[in-house]
RODO-2510 file (C-alpha; in nm, 4 decimals, decimal comma):
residues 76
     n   res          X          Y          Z
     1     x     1,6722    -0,5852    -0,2698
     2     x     1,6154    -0,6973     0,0915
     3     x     1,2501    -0,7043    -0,0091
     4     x     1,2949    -0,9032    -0,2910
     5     x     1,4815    -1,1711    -0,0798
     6     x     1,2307    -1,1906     0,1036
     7     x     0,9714    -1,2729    -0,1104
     8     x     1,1544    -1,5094    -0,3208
     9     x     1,2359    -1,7096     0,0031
    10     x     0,8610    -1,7107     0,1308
    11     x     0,7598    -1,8146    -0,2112
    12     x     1,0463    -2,1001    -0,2089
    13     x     0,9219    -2,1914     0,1302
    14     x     0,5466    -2,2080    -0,0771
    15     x     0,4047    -2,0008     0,2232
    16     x     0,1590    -1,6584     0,1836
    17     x     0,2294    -1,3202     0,3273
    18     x    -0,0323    -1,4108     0,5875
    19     x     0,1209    -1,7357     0,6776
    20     x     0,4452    -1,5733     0,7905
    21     x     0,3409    -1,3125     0,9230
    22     x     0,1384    -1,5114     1,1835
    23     x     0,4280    -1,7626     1,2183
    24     x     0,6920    -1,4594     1,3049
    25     x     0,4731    -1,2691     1,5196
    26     x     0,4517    -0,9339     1,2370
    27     x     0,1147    -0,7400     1,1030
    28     x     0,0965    -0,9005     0,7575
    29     x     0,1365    -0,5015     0,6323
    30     x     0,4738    -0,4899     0,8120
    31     x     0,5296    -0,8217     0,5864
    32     x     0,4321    -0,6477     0,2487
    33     x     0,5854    -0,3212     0,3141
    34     x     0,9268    -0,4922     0,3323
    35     x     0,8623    -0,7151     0,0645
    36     x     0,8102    -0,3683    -0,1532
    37     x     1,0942    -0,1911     0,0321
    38     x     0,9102     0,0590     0,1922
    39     x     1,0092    -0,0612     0,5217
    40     x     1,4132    -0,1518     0,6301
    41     x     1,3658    -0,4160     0,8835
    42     x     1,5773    -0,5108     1,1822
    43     x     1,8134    -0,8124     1,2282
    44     x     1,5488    -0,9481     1,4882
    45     x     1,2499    -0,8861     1,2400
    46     x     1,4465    -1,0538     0,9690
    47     x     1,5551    -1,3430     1,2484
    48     x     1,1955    -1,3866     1,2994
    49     x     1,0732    -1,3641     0,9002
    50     x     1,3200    -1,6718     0,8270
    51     x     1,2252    -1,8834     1,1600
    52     x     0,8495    -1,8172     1,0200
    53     x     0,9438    -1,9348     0,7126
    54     x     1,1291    -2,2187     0,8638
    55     x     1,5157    -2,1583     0,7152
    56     x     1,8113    -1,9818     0,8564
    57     x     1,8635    -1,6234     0,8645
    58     x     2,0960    -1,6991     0,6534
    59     x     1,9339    -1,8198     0,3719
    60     x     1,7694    -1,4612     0,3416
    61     x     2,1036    -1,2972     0,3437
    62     x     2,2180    -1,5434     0,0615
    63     x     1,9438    -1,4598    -0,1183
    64     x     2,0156    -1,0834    -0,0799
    65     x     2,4029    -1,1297    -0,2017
    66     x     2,2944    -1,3361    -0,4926
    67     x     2,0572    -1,0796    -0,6066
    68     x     2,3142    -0,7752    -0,5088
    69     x     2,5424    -0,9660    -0,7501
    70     x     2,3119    -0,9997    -1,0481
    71     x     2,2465    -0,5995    -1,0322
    72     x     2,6125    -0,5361    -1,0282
    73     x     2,6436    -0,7556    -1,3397
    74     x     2,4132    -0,5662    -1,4994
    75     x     2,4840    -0,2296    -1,4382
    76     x     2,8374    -0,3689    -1,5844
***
């Protein structure tokens, strides 16, 4: 779900995979593979996703709860 909180901030943000990655510093692969969950990034690579994308760390993490809460609804 990480991933997906990603990409759903980027997209917010109207920015490409290519645009943050060259804004936070990351291989544009690194950027897709956690957008797909095949990577589990640290802290400082999700610090530096959301100051390439120009918001708060926090705003990813919100993100991440709001979507952790929708699949706990539904598995309800």
């Amino acid at each position: 779900m990480l991933g997906v909180a990603v990409r759903e901030v980027r997209k917010t943000q109207g920015l490409t995979q290519k645009q943050v990655a060259d804004r936070a510093g990351v291989h544009v692969t690194y950027l897709s593979d956690i957008e797909r969950g095949a990577r589990n990034p640290s802290w400082k690579a999700i610090a530096a996703l959301a100051s390439g994308m120009g918001v708060p760390t926090a705003d990813i993490a919100r993100r991440y709860d709001a979507l952790g809460k929708r699949h706990e609804r539904a598995d309800a």
